[in-house]
C-alpha positions in Angstrom: 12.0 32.5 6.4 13.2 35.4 8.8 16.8 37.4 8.6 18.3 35.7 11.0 18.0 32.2 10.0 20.5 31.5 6.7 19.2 29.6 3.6 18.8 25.9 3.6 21.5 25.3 1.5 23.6 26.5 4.0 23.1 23.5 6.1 25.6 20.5 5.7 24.0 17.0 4.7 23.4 14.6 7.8 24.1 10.8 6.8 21.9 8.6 8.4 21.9 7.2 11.8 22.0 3.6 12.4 18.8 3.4 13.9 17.2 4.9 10.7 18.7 2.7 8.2 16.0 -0.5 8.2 17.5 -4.3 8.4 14.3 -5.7 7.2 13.5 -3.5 4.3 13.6 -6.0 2.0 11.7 -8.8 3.2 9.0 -5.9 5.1 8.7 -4.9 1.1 8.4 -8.8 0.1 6.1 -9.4 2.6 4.1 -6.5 2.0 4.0 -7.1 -1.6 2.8 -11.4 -0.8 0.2 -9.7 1.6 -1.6 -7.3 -0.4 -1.6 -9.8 -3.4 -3.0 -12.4 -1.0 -5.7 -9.7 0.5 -6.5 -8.7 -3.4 -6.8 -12.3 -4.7 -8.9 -13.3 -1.5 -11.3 -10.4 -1.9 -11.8 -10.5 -5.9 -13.1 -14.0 -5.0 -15.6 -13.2 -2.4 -16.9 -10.9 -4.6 -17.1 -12.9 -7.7 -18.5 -15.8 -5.2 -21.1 -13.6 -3.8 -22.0 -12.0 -7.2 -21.5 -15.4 -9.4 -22.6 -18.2 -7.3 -25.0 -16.6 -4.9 -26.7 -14.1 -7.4 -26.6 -11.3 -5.5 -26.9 -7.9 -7.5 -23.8 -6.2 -7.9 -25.2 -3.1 -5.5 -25.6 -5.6 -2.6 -23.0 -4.4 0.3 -21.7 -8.3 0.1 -20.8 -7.6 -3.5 -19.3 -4.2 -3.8 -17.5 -4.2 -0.2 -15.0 -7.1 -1.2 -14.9 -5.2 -4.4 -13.9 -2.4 -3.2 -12.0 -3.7 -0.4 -10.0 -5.4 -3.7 -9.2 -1.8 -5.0 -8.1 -0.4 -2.3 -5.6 -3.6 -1.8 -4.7 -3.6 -5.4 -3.4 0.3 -5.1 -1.8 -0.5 -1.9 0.1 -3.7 -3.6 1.0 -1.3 -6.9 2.0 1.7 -4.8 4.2 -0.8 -2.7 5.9 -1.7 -5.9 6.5 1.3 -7.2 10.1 2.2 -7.0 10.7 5.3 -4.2 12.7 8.3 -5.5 
């Protein structure tokens, strides 16, 4: 920070705009949360179909890309539920 610029607590609180405040922020956060469960569900299946039914081993790319397609979704779904501070 240089001399010439004062502290930041020297600056007064903006509210927020109109345009910042989102209309849809709880059904985006619903949606969100019935789209990465979906996703998650969908991909732990393929993977226990591919692994289960078709005997694949569980290094074959059609076994451990659902799977860890379903991980990455899973955090996503969690992360999206997580209360913001």
């Amino acid at each position: 920070m240089s001399e010439s610029e004062p502290p930041r607590e020297l600056y007064p609180r903006r509210s927020r705009l109109p345009l910042e405040v989102n209309p849809f922020g709880g059904a985006m956060k619903r949606g969100a949360v019935l789209l990465y469960g979906l996703l998650t569900a969908g991909l732990i299946g393929l993977a226990a179909y591919m692994a289960l039914v078709r005997g694949l081993p569980l290094t074959s790319g059609y076994v451990a890309a659902p799977a860890v397609g379903a991980i990455w979704f899973a955090l996503r779904l969690f992360m999206t539920m997580a209360p913001r501070r």
